[in-house]
N, C-alpha and C positions, 0 to 999 in steps of 0.2 A: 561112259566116261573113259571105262580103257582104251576102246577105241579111239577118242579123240586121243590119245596122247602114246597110241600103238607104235608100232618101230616103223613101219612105214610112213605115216607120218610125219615122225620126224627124219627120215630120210629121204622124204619128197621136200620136205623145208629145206634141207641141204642141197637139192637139185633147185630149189626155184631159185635159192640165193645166188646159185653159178650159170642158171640161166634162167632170167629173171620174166623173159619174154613168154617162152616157151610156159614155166613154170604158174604163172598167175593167170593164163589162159586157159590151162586145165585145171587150175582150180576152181574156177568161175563156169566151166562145160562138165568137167567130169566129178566134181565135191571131194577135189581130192585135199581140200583144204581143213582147216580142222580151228573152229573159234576161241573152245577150252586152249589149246596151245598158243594161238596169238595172243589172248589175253594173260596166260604164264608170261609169255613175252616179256608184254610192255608191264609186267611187275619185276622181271628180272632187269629191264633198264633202268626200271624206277630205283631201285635197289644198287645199281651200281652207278646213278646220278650221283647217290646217297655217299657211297663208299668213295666215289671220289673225292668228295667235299669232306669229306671224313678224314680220309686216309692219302692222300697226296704229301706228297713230301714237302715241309716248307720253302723249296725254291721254288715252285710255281706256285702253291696255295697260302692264299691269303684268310680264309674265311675261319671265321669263330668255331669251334665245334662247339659250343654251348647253341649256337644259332642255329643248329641242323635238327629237325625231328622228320624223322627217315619216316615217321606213319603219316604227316600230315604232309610229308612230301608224295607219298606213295599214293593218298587220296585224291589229291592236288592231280596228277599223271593220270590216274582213271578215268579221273572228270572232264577234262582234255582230251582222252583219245575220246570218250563217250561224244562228247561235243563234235569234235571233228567229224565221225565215223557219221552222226547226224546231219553235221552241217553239208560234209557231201552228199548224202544220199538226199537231204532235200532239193539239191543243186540238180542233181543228175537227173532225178525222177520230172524234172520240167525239161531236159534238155536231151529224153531220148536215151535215157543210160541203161544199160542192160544189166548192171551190177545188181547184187541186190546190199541189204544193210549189213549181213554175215560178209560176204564178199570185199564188203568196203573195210570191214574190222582185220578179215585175215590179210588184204595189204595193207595197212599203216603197221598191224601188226609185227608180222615180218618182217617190215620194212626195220624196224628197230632194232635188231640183230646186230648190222655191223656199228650200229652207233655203240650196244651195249657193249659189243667186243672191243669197240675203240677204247672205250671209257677205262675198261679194266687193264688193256697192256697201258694205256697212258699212266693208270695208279702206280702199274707196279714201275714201271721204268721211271714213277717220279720221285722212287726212293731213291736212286743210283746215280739221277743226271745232276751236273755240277749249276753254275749259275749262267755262262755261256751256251749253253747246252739245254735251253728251254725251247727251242725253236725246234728240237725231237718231240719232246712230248706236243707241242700246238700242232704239230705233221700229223701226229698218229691219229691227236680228236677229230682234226680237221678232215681225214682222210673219212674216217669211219663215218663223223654227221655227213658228209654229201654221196658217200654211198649210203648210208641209209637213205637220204633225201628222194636220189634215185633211182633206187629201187618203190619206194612209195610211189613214185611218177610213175612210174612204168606199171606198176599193179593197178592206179588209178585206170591207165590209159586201157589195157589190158581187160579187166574187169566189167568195164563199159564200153568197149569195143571202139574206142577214141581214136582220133587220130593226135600226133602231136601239137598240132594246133586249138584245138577243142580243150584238150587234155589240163596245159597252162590257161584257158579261159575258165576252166571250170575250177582249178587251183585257185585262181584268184577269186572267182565265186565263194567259192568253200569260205574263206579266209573272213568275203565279208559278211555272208550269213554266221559265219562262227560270232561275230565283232554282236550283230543283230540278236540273236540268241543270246549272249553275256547280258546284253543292254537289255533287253528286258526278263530277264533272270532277276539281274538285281533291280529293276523297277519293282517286279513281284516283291522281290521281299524287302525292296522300302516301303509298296503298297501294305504287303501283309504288318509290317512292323507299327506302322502309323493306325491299322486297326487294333492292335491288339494294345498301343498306350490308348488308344482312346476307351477301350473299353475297362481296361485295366483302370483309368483315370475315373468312369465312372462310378465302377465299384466301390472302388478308395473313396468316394464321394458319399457314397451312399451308407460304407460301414461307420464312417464320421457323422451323419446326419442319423445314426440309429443309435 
């Protein structure tokens, strides 16, 4: 475990993020990537989704803070990248991918980074900015979600040795086995729900007839 989260590590994460090309190709040839860390990650985005919706200054933020539970947010993001990290790797593994399921986690992971850092200077700079003056903070999220976007792309592409055409074929793959996977999740557990009132109904039935 200290190795996963050693100083090299996290100074190979600061090289993949400035060359992103380079970066997710040695991690996918040489392990130089690290899962423990990706998934710190995507709880420190989780976490700073949270603090935005929390802590935003009322000229951009509208949202309740009674409405925010930052742990069923934080469960909520797990479950999501879990989903995802699956949904490509069932995608790929029919179409030739060389990634493996670690491989798919440390890019979306990383990829989270500049979203997370977006989030946080957007917090703080939303204490200070006037009412004119919102069109800064949508710059800064907007900057950090589509580089994190593309940094995901690129790790995807990278990872499985993609080209960029393949790369958006299989983004859009991902997306609808993701949709395929939700939909029968919750089939399971309407199936599973409908067993257990029937069974539950029979009981009741029978503690009544005793």
């Amino acid at each position: 475990m200290r190795t996963a989260f050693s100083k090299e590590k996290w100074k190979y994460l600061l090289y993949t993020l400035s060359h992103p090309m380079d970066g997710f190709y040695w991690i996918r040839h040489q392990e130089r990537g690290s899962v423990p860390l990706a998934l710190l990650l995507v709880i420190l985005f989780s976490f700073s989704f949270s603090a935005n919706r929390l802590l935003s200054g009322f000229v951009v933020n509208d949202v309740d803070a009674r409405t925010v539970n930052s742990a069923l947010e934080l469960l909520s993001v797990l479950i999501l990248f879990l989903l995802l990290c699956v949904s490509n790797w069932s995608i790929t593994c029919l179409m030739n991918g060389e990634g493996r399921l670690k491989d798919i986690a440390i890019a979306l992971g990383y990829g989270t980074v500049p979203v997370t850092i977006g989030m946080i200077l957007a917090t703080i700079l939303s204490q200070v900015v006037a009412d004119n003056e919102q069109a800064f903070y949508a710059l800064i999220l907007g900057v950090g979600i589509a580089y994190g976007l593309i940094l995901m792309m690129i790790g995807i592409m990278q990872v499985h040795n993609y080209t960029l055409g393949k790369t958006l074929l299989t983004v859009f793959l991902t997306m609808v086995a993701f949709l395929i996977i939700v939909f029968l999740i919750l089939l399971l557990v309407n199936l599973l729900g409908m067993v257990y009132n029937f069974f539950r109904s029979v009981y009741t039935e029978l503690i009544f007839r005793t």
